[in-house]
C-alpha positions as CSV (number, residue, x, y, z in Angstrom):
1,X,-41.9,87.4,-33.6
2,X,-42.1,84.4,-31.9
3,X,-40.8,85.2,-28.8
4,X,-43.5,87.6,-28.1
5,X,-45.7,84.5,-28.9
6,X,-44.6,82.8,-26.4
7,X,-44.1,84.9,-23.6
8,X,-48.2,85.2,-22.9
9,X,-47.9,81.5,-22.8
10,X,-44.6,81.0,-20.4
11,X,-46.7,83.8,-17.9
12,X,-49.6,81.9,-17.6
13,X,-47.8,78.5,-17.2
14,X,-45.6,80.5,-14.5
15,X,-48.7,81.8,-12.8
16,X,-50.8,78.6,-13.0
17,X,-47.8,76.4,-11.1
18,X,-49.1,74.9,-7.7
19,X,-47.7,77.5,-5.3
20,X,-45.2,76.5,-2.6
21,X,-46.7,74.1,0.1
22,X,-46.1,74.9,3.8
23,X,-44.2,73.0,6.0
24,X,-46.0,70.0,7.1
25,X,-44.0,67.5,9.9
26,X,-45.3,64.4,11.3
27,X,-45.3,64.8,15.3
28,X,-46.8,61.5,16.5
29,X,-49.0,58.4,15.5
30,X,-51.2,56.9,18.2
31,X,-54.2,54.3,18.0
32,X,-57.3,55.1,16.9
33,X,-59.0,53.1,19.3
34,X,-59.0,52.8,23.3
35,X,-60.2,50.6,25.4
36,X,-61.2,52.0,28.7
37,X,-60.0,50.1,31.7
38,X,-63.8,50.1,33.6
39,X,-64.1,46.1,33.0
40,X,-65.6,45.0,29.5
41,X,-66.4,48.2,28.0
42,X,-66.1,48.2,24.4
43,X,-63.5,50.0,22.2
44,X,-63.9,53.6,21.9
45,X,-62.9,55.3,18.5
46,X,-59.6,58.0,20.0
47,X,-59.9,61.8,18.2
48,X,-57.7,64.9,18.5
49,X,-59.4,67.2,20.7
50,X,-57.0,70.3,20.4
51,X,-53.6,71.5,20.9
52,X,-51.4,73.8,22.6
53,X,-48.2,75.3,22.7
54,X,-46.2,75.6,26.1
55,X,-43.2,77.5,26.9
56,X,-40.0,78.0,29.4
57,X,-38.7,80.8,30.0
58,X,-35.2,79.8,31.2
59,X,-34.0,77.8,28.1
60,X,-36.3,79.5,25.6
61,X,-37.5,76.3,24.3
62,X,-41.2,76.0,23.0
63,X,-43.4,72.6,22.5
64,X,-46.6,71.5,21.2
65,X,-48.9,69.7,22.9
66,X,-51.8,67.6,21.5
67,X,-54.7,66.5,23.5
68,X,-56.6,63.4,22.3
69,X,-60.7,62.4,23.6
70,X,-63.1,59.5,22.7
71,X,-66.7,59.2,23.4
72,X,-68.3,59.2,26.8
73,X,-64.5,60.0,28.5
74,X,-66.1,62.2,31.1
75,X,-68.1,59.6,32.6
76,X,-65.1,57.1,32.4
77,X,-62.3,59.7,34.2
78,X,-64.8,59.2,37.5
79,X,-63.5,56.0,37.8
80,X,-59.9,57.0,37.6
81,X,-59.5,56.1,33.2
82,X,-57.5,58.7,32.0
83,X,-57.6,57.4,28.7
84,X,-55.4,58.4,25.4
85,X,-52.5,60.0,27.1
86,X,-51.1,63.9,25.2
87,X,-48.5,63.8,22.9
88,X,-45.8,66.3,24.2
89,X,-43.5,67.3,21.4
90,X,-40.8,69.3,21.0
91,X,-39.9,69.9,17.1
92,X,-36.4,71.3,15.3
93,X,-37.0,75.0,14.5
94,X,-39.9,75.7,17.4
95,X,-38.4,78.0,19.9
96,X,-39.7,80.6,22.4
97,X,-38.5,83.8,21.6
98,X,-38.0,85.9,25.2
99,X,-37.5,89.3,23.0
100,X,-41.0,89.4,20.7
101,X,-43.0,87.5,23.7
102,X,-43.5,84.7,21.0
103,X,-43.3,81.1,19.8
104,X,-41.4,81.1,16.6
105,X,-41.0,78.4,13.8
106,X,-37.8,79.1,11.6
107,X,-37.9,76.6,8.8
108,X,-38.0,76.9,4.7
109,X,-36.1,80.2,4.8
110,X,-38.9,81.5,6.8
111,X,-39.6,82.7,10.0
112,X,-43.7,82.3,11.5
113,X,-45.3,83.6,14.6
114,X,-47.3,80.7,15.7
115,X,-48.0,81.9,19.1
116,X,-48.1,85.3,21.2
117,X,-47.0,85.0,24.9
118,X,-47.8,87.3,27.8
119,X,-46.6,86.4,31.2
120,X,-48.8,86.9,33.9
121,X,-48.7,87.0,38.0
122,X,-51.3,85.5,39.7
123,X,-51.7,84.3,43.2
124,X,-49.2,81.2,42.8
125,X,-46.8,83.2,41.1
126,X,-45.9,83.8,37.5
127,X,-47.2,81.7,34.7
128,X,-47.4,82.2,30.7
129,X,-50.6,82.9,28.7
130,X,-50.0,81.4,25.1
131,X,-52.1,82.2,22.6
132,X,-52.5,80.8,19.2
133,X,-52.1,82.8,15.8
134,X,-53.6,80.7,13.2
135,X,-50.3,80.9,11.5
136,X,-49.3,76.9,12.8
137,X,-51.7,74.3,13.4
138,X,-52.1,70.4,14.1
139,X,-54.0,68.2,12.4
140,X,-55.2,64.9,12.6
141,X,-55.4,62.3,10.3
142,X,-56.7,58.2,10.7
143,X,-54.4,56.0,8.6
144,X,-53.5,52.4,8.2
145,X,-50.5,51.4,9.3
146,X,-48.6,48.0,9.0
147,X,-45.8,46.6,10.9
148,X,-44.4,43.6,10.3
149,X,-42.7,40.6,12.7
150,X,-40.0,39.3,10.8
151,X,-42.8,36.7,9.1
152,X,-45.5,38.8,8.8
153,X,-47.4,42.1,9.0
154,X,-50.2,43.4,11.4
155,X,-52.4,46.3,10.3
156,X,-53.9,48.7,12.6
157,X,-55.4,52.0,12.8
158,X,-53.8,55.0,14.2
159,X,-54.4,58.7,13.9
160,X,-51.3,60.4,12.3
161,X,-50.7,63.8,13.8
162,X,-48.9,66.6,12.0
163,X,-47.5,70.4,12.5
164,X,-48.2,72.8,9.6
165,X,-47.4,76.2,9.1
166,X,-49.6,77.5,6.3
């Protein structure tokens, strides 16, 4: 009699665990904060401002790319500041798959789309459009970080970049 007891119990313990995460890996960390090179300007808080995956065809390898802004960059890039520099990242498990015209993430037991590829001719000659799924993303997040000297530790901000597959 017991046993049937506790079998609602065991299902609804089984059912209410936190469900399997996906992969989360940390691509980069960069400041938070640039300093455009213009003279005296003040420092400029640094943001993700999106990301891409790129491709090559010849040795099926796939990478991310993350693009970073801060305020009032336009006006700064006429006077030759590029400012926060990409991140350009290739990651274990992302690979360009030539067969399904796709960027692929095998990781976890589990294989994930994360971007459709269809190659296109133009006047220059052929080139890939990437598109995202949805299925993989970057995000951002600030974060304190300390390093230390030997004798002692400086803190700084930096924005912590990561690749998810949800």
């Amino acid at each position: 009699m017991t046993r049937f007891i506790l079998l609602p119990f065991v299902l609804t313990m089984a059912l209410a665990a936190p469900q399997q995460a996906g992969t989360k890996i940390k691509i980069d960390t960069v400041p938070a904060e640039y300093r455009p090179s213009t003279g005296s300007e003040p420092v400029r808080p640094v943001s993700m401002e999106s990301f891409h995956f790129e491709v090559n065809n010849e040795t099926r390898h796939a990478r991310v790319v993350v693009e970073y802004t801060y305020p009032h960059e336009v006006g700064y890039q006429s006077s030759g500041d590029r400012g926060p520099q990409p991140t350009v990242t290739e990651l274990p498990g992302l690979t360009y798959d030539r067969t399904a015209h796709a960027v692929v993430y095998k990781g976890a037991g589990k294989k994930t789309v994360c971007a459709t590829v269809q190659e296109k001719k133009s006047f220059w000659g052929m080139h890939f459009d990437v598109k995202n799924t949805g299925s993989c993303v970057v995000t951002a997040s600030v974060a304190e970080h300390a390093e230390g000297d030997g004798w002692s530790l400086h803190r700084a901000r930096a924005i912590d970049t990561y690749f998810e597959v949800r």
